[in-house]
N, C-alpha and C positions, 0 to 999 in steps of 0.2 A: 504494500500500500504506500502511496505517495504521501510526502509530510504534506504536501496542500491537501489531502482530503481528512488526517488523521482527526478522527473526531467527529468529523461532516459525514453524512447518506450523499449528500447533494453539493457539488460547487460546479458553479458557472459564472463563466468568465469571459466578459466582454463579446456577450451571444448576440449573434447578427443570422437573422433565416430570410434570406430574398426569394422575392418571386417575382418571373416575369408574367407582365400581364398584356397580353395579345389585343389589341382592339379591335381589329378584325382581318380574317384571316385570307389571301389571295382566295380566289376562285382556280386558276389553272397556276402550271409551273410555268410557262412563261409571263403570267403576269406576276410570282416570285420572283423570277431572276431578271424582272425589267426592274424591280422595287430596289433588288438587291444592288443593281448595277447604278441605281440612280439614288443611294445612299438613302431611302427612304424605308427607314426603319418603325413598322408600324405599331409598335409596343413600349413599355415601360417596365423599368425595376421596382418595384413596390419592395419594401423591408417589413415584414409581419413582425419580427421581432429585431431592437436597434438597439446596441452594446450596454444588454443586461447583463450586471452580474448579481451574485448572493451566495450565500451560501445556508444551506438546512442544518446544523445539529443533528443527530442522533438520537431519536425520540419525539422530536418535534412536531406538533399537528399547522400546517402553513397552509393559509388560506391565499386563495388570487383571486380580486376583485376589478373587474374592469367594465368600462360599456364594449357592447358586440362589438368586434372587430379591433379588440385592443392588443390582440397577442395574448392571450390568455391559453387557451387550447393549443395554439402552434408552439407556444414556450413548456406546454407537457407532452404534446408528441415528440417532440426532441430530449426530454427527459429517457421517455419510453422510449426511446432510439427508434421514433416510425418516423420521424425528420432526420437527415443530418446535418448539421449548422451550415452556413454558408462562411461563416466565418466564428472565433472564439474558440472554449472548448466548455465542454459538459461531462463531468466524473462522477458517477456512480456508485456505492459503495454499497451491495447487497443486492440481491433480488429483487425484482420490483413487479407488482403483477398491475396493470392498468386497467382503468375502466374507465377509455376518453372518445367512445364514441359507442352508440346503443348498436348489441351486434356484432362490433369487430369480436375477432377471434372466433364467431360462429360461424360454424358450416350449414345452412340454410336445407341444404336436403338432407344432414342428419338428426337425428332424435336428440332432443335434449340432454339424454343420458351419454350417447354415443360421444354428443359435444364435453360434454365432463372429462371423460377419457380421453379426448385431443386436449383439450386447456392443459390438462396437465402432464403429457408428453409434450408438448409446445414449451411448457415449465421447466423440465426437465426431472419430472417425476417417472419412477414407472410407471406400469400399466397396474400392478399388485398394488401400488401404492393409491393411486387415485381409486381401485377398487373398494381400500380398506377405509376412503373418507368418501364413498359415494354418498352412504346414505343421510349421511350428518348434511350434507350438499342440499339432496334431496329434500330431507324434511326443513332444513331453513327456506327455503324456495318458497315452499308451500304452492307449488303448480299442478302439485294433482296427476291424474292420471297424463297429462299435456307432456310429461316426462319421457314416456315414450314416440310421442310425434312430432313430424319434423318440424324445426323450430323456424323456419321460414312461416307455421303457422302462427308463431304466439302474438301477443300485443307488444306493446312495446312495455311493457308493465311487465310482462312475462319473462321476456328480454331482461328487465333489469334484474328480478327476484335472482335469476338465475345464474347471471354476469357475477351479480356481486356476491352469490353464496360460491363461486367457485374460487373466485379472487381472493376471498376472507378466509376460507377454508384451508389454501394449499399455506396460509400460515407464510408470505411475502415478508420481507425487510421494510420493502417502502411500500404503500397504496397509493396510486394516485388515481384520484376521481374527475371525471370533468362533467357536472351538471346531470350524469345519470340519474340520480335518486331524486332528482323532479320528475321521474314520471310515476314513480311509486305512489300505492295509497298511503295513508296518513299512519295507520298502525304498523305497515311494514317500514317505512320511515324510520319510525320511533325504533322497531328493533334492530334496523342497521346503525345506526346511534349508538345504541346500547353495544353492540359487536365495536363499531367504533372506539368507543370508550373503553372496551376490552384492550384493545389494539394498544389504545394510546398506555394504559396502565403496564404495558408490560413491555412497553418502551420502543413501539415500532414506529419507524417515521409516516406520514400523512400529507401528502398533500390535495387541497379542495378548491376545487374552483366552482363558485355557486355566485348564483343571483339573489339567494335566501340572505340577504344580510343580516338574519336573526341566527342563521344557524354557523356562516364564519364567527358573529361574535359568541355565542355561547359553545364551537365545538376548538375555535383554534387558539393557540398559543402566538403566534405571530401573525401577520398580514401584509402582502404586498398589493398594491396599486396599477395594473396596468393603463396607460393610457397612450394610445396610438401608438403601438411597439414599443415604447419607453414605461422601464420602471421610475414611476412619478414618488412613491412613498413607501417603506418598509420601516415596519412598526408594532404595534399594539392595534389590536382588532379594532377597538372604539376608533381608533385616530386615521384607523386605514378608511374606515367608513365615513367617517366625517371628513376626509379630502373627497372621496370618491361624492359624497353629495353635495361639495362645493362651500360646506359649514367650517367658520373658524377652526382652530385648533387652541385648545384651551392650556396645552402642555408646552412648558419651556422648552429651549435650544438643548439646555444641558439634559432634561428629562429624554427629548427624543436621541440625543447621542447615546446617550444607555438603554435606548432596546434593545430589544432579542438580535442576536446575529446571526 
């Protein structure tokens, strides 16, 4: 392990994710290579995410708040290495099981259960292994007979039940969440919380990105701010919330130099 991570789940460092964005695209190849030969270039670089850094602690529950389109999502696909930067770096220290998108890692023409057994060969578990935590899977889910068919059928509520008992069960280093558990009912909510809260007591890292501004401030220990690719604030839950809605800051220079790092 590297001295920049000892201690950290998570350090990133001067993260930049570009993307080209096409306006519109030639109709035939010779009207590409008439475009190309006359320097007319019909696109642009967009930066979803522009020289973040931070660093997570070990144990840490880190919430990300920002309006749509601020780099939130794109700065945890590159966590979960489904990006790779375009520039910076991003270090990892453990296992990390994601849940940043409703459905990824499901195979849509297999059975719910079948899918259980790929998540966790995709893991890097056996097949024996994911056997012996099926059913604990299973009955957190609470999807019923639906566990046998293929999951291209469920809702998206099915989709999450399912996502996140497979995520919380293979027992991950880090969890990172992006917005799933808003599709959930209100009582399954509350028990992923509570698994949550399991998680966090026994020292795994967390990261959340939610629009619930009730549930960053009541589940996380730190907060960061995204706003247009740029991390704007990194802090205490209340203070990340009150930049994000535009309200004073009632905490000193010196109080905010001593938050969470």
């Amino acid at each position: 392990m590297s001295e920049r991570i000892a201690g950290s789940a998570i350090v990133v460092e001067n993260l930049v994710q570009r993307f080209r964005v096409i306006h519109e695209r030639p109709d035939t190849v010779r009207e590409l290579f008439s475009r190309f030969f006359r320097k007319e270039y019909n696109y642009h670089d967009f930066d979803a995410v522009h020289n973040v850094s931070f660093r997570v602690p070990k144990g840490q529950v880190l919430g990300i708040i920002g309006r749509n389109g601020s780099g939130k999502s794109t700065l945890l696909k590159i966590i979960a290495g489904v990006y790779r930067p375009t520039l910076g770096r991003v270090e990892v220290c453990g296992q990390v099981a994601p849940l940043i998108e409703l459905g990824a890692g499901m195979h849509g023409e297999l059975t719910g259960r079948e899918n259980i057994l790929l998540n966790g060969l995709m893991m890097g578990y056996s097949k024996k292994q994911m056997l012996e935590r099926e059913q604990k899977i299973i009955e957190f889910a609470e999807i019923g007979d639906f566990i046998d068919v293929p999951v291209k059928q469920y809702s998206s509520g099915m989709y999450m039940r399912l996502a996140f008992s497979v995520a919380t069960e293979i027992d991950p280093d880090i969890l990172v969440i992006d917005e799933i558990l808003a599709v959930g009912d209100a009582p399954f909510q509350d028990k992923c919380f509570d698994r949550l809260a399991r998680f966090r007591e026994s020292g795994k890292t967390i990261l959340l990105v939610s629009h619930s501004l009730d549930q960053i401030e009541k589940v996380c220990d730190r907060c960061l701010v995204m706003d247009r690719g740029r991390l704007s604030f990194d802090g205490r839950p209340a203070e990340a919330i009150a930049v994000y809605k535009g309200e004073p800051l009632l905490t000193t220079a010196h109080e905010l130099a001593s938050s969470p790092a």
